[in-house]
C-alpha positions as protocol buffer text, in pm:
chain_id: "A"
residue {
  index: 1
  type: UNK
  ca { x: 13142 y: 1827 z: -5833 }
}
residue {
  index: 2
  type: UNK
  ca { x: 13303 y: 1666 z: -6126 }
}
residue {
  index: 3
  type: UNK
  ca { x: 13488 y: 1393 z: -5910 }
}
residue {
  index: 4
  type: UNK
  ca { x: 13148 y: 1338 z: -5725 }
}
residue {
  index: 5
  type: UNK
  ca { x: 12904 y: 1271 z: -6049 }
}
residue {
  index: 6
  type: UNK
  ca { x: 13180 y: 1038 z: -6230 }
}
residue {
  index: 7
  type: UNK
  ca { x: 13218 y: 818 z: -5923 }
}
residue {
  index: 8
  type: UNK
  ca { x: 12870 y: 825 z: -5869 }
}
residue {
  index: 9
  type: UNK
  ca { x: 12803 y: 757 z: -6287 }
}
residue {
  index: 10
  type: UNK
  ca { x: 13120 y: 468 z: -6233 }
}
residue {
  index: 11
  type: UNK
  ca { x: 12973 y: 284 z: -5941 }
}
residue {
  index: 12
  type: UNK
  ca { x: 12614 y: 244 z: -6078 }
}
residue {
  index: 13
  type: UNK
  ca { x: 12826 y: 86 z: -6383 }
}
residue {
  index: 14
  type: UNK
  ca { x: 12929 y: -155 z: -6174 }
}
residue {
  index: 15
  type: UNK
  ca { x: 12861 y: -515 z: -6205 }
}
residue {
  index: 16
  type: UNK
  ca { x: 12950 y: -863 z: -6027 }
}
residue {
  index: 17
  type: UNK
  ca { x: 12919 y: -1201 z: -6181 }
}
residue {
  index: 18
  type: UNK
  ca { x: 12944 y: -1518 z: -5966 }
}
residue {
  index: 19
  type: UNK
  ca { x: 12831 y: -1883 z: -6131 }
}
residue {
  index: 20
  type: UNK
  ca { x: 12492 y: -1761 z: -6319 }
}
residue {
  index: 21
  type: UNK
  ca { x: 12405 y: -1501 z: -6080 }
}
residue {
  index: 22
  type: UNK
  ca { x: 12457 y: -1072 z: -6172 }
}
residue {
  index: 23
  type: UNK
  ca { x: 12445 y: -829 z: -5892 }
}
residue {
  index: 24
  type: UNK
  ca { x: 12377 y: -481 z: -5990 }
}
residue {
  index: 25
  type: UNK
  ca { x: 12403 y: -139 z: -5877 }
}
residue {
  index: 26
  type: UNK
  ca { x: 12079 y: -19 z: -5808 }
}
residue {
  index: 27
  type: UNK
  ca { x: 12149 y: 356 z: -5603 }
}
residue {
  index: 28
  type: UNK
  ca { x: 12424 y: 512 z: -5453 }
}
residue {
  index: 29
  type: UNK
  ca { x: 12337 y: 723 z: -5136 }
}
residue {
  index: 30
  type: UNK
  ca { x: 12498 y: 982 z: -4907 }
}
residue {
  index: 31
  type: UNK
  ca { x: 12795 y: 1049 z: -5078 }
}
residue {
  index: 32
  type: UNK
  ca { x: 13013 y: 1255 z: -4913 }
}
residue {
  index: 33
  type: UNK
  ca { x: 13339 y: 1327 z: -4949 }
}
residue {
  index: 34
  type: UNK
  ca { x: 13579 y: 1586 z: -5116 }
}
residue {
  index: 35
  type: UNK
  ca { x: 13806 y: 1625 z: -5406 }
}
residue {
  index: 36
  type: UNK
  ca { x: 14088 y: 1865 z: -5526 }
}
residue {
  index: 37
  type: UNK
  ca { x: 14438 y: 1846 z: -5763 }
}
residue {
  index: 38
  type: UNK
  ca { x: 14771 y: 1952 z: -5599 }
}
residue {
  index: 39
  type: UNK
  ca { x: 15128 y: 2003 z: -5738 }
}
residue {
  index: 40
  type: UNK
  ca { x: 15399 y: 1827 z: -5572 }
}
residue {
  index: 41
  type: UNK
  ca { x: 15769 y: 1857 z: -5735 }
}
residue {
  index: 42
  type: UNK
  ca { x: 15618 y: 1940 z: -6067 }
}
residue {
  index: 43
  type: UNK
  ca { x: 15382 y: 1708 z: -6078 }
}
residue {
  index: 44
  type: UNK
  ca { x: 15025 y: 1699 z: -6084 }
}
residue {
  index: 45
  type: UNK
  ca { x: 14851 y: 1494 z: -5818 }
}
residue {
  index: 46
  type: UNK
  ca { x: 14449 y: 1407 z: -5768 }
}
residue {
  index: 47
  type: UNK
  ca { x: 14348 y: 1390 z: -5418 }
}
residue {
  index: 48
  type: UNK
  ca { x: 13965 y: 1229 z: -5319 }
}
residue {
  index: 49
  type: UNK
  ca { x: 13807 y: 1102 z: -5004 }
}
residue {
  index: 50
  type: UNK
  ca { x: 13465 y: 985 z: -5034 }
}
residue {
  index: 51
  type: UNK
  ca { x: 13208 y: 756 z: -4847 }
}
residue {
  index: 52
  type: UNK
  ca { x: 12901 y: 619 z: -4952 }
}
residue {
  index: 53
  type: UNK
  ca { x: 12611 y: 381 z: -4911 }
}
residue {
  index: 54
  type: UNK
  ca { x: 12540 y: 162 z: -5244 }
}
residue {
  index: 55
  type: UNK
  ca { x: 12168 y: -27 z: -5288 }
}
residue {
  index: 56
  type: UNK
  ca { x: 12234 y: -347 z: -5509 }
}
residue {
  index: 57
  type: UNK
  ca { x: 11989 y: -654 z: -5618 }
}
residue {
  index: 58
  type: UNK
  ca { x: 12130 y: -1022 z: -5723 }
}
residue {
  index: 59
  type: UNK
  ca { x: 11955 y: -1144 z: -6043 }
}
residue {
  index: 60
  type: UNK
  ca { x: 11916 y: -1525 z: -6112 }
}
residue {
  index: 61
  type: UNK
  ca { x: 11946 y: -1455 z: -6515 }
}
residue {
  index: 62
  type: UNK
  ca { x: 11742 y: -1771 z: -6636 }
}
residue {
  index: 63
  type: UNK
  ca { x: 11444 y: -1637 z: -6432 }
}
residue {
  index: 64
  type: UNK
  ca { x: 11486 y: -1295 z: -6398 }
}
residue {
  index: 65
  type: UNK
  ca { x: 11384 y: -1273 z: -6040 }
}
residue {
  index: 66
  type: UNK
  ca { x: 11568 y: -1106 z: -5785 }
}
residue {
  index: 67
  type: UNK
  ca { x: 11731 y: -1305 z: -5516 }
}
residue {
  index: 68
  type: UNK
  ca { x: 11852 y: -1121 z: -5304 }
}
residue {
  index: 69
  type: UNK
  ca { x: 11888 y: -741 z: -5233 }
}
residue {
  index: 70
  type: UNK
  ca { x: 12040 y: -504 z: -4942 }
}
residue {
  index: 71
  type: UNK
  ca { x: 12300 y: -256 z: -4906 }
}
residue {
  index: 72
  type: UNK
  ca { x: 12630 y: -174 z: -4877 }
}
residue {
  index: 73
  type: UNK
  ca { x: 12872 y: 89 z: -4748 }
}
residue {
  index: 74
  type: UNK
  ca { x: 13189 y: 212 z: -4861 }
}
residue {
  index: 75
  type: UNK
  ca { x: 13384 y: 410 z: -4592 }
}
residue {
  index: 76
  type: UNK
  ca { x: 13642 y: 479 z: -4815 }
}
residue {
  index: 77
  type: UNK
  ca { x: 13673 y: 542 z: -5158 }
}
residue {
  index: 78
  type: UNK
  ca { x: 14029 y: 764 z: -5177 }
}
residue {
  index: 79
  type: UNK
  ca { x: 14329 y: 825 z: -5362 }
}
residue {
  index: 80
  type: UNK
  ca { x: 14569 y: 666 z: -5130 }
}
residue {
  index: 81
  type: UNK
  ca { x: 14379 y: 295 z: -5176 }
}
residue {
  index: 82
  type: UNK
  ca { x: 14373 y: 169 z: -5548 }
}
């Protein structure tokens, strides 16, 4: 539960800035996905698989208005891809 509410809390942190225009996070839906800690060899390893569907909106910041808006999804958020 931990591992799912900070990557949830991370992603709507998230931010993109191209020329003058700011995309935000706006929602992050259907997360699924799991999360556990293993030791290997003496050491201590995090393991997490997760998939969602993130709802974002493109800001022109001089005006304020939104530009464009839509979704994405993320098949795989996991510990073997950084």
């Amino acid at each position: 539960d931990w591992c799912r509410d900070r990557l949830e809390t991370r992603i709507k942190e998230t931010t993109a800035k191209v020329g003058d225009f700011v995309a935000t996070v706006k929602g992050v839906e259907n997360m699924t996905g799991e999360a556990s800690v293993a030791i290997a060899s003496g050491k201590k390893r995090y393991i997490f698989d997760f998939h969602c569907k993130i709802k974002f909106e493109i800001r022109d910041p001089k005006t304020d208005d939104i530009i464009a808006s839509g979704s994405l999804k993320l098949p795989d958020i996991c510990s073997t891809h950084h």
